[in-house]
LOMI-275634 format. One record per residue (C-alpha): residue number from 0; x, y, z. Coordinates in steps of 0.001 Angstrom, whole numbers. Layout:
<recs>
<rec><i>NUM</i><X>X</X><Y>Y</Y><Z>Z</Z></rec>
...
</recs>
This chain:
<recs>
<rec><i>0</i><X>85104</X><Y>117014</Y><Z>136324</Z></rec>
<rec><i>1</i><X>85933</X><Y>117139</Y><Z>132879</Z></rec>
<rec><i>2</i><X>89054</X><Y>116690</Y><Z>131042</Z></rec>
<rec><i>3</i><X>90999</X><Y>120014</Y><Z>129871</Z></rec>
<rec><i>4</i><X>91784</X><Y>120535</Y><Z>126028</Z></rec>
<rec><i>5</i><X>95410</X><Y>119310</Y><Z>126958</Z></rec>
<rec><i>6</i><X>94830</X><Y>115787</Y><Z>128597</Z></rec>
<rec><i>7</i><X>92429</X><Y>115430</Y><Z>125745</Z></rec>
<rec><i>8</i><X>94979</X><Y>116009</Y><Z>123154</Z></rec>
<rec><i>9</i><X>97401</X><Y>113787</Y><Z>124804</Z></rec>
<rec><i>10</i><X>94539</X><Y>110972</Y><Z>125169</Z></rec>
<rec><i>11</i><X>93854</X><Y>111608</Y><Z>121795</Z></rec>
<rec><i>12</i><X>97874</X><Y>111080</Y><Z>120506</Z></rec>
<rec><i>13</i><X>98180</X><Y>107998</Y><Z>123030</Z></rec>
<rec><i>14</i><X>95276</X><Y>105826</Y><Z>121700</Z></rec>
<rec><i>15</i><X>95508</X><Y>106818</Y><Z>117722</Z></rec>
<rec><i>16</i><X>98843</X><Y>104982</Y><Z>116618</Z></rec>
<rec><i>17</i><X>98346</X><Y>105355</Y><Z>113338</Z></rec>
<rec><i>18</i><X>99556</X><Y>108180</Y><Z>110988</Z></rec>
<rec><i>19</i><X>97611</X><Y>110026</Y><Z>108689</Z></rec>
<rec><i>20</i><X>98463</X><Y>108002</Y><Z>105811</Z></rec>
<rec><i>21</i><X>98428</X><Y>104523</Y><Z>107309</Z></rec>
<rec><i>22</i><X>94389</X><Y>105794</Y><Z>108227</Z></rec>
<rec><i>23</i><X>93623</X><Y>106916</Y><Z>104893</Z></rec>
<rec><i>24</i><X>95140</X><Y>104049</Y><Z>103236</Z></rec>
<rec><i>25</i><X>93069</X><Y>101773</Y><Z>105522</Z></rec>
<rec><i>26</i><X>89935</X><Y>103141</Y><Z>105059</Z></rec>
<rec><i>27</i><X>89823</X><Y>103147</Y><Z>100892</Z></rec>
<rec><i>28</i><X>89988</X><Y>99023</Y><Z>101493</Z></rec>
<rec><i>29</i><X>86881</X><Y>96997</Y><Z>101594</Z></rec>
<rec><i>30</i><X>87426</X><Y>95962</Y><Z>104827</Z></rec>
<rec><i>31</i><X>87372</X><Y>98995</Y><Z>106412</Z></rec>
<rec><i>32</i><X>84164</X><Y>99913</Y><Z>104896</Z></rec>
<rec><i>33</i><X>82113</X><Y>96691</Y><Z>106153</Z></rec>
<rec><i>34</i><X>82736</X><Y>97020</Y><Z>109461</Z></rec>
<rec><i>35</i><X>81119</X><Y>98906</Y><Z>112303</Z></rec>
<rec><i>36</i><X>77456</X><Y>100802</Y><Z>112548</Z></rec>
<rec><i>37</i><X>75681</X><Y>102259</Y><Z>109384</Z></rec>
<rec><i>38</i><X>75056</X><Y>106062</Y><Z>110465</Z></rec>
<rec><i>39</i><X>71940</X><Y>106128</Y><Z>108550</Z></rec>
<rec><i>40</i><X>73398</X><Y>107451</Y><Z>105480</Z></rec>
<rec><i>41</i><X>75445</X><Y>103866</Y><Z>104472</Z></rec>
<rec><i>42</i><X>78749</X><Y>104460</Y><Z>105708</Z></rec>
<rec><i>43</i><X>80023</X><Y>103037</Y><Z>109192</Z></rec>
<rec><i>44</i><X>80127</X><Y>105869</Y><Z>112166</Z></rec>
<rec><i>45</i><X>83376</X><Y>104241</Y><Z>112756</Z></rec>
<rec><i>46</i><X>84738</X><Y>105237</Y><Z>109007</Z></rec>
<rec><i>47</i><X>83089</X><Y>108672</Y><Z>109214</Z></rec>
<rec><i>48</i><X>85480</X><Y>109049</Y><Z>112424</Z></rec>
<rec><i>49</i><X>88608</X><Y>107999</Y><Z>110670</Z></rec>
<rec><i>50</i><X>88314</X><Y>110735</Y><Z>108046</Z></rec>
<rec><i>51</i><X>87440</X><Y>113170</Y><Z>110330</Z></rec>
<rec><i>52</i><X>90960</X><Y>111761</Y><Z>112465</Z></rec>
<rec><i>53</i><X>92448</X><Y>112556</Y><Z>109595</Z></rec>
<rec><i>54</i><X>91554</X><Y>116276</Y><Z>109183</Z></rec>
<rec><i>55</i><X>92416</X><Y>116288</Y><Z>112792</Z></rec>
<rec><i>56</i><X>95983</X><Y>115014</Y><Z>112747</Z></rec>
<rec><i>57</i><X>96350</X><Y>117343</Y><Z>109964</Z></rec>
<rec><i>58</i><X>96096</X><Y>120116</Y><Z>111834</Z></rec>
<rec><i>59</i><X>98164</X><Y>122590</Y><Z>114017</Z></rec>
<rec><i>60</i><X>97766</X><Y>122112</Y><Z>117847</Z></rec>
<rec><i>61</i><X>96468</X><Y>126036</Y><Z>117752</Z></rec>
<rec><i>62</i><X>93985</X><Y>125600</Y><Z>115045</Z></rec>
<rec><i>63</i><X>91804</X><Y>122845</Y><Z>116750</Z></rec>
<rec><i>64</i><X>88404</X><Y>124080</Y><Z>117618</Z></rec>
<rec><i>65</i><X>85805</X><Y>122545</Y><Z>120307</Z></rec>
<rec><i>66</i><X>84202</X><Y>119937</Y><Z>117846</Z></rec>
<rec><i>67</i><X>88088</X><Y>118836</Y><Z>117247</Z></rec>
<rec><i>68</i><X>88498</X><Y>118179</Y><Z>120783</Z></rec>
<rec><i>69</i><X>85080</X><Y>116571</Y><Z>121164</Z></rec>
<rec><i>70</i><X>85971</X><Y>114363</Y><Z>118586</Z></rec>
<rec><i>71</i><X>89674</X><Y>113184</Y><Z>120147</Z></rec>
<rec><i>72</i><X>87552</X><Y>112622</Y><Z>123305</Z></rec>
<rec><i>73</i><X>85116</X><Y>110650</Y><Z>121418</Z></rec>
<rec><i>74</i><X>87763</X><Y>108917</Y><Z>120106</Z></rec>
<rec><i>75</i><X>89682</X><Y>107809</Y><Z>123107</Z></rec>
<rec><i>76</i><X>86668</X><Y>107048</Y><Z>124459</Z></rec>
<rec><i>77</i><X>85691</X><Y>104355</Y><Z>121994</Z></rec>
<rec><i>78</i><X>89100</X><Y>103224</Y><Z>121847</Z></rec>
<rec><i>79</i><X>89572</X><Y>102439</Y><Z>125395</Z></rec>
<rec><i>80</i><X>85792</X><Y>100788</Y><Z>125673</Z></rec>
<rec><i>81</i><X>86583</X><Y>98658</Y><Z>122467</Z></rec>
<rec><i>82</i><X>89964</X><Y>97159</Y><Z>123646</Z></rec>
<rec><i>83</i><X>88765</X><Y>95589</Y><Z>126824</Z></rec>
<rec><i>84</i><X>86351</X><Y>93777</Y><Z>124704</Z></rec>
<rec><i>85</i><X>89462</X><Y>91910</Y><Z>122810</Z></rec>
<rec><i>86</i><X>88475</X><Y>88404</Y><Z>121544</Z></rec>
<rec><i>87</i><X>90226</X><Y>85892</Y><Z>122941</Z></rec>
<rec><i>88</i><X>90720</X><Y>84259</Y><Z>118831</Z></rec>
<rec><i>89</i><X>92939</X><Y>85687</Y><Z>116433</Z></rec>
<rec><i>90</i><X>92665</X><Y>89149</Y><Z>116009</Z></rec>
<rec><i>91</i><X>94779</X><Y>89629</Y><Z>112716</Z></rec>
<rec><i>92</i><X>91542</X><Y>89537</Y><Z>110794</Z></rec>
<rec><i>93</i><X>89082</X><Y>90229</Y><Z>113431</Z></rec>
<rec><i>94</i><X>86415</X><Y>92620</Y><Z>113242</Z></rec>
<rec><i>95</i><X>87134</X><Y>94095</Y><Z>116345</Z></rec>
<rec><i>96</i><X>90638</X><Y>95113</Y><Z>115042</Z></rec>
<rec><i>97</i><X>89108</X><Y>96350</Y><Z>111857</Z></rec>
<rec><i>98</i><X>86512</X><Y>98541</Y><Z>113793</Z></rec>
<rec><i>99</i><X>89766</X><Y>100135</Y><Z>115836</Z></rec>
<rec><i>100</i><X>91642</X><Y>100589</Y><Z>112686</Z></rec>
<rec><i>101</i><X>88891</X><Y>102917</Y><Z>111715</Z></rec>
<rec><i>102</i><X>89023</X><Y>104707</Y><Z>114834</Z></rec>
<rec><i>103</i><X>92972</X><Y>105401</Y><Z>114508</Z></rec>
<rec><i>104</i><X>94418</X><Y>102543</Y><Z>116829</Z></rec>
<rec><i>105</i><X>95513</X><Y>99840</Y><Z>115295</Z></rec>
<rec><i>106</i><X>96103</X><Y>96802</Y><Z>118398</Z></rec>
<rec><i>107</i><X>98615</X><Y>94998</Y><Z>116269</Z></rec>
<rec><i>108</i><X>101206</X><Y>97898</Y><Z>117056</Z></rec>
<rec><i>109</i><X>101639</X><Y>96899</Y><Z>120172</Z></rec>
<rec><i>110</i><X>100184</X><Y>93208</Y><Z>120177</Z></rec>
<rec><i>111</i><X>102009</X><Y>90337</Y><Z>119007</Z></rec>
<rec><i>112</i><X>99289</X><Y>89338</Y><Z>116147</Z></rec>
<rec><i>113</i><X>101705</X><Y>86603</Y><Z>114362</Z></rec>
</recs>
C-alpha cells in the first residue's frame, strides 16, 4: 500500500530537522561537498538532494507537485536507512553525519554529540 501525499509530508517534516538556511549554509562548506556518491556529473546525489530540500521547504503545502512528494519520500527513506547504520565512534565529524546533513537531518539535534 503506499503512503498518501499527507503521511509523506509529515515523514518528510519529522526526519528533515534542519531549516532552510541551516541546509544551505551546510552545503556551500567543503565538507558537505566530499561526502556521499558522485551522480555522474561530480557532485554527491546526497548534495543534489539538499538543494532540491531546499526548494521544497520553500514551498507552500498546495504548490507541491508529484516529483516534490517523491522526493520527501526519497528522503525519509534514506534518512531512516542511514540512521540505523550509526557508528558506534564519534559522530561529531563522522561521515555518516555529514552524508545526513545533506539529506536535511542533522543527528546531533537530538543526539548528545559532546
Amino acid at each position: 500500500m503506499s503512503k498518501s501525499n499527507e503521511e509523506i509530508y509529515d515523514e518528510f517534516y519529522d526526519a528533515v530537522n534542519m531549516t532552510p538556511s541551516e541546509l544551505e549554509d551546510w552545503l556551500k562548506t567543503d565538507k558537505s561537498k566530499d561526502v556521499g556518491q558522485d551522480s555522474g556529473d561530480g557532485e554527491a546525489i546526497g548534495h543534489k538532494s539538499g538543494k532540491k530540500i531546499i526548494e521544497i521547504k520553500n514551498k507552500n503545502k498546495a504548490d507541491l507537485n508529484d516529483a516534490d512528494y517523491d522526493h520527501m519520500n526519497n528522503v525519509v527513506g534514506y534518512v531512516n536507512r542511514h540512521k540505523a547504520q550509526k557508528p558506534k565512534s564519534d559522530i561529531k565529524t563522522s561521515d555518516w553525519r555529514y552524508s545526513l546533513k545533506n539529506w536535511g537531518h542533522d543527528p546531533c539535534k537530538e543526539l548528545d554529540c559532546d
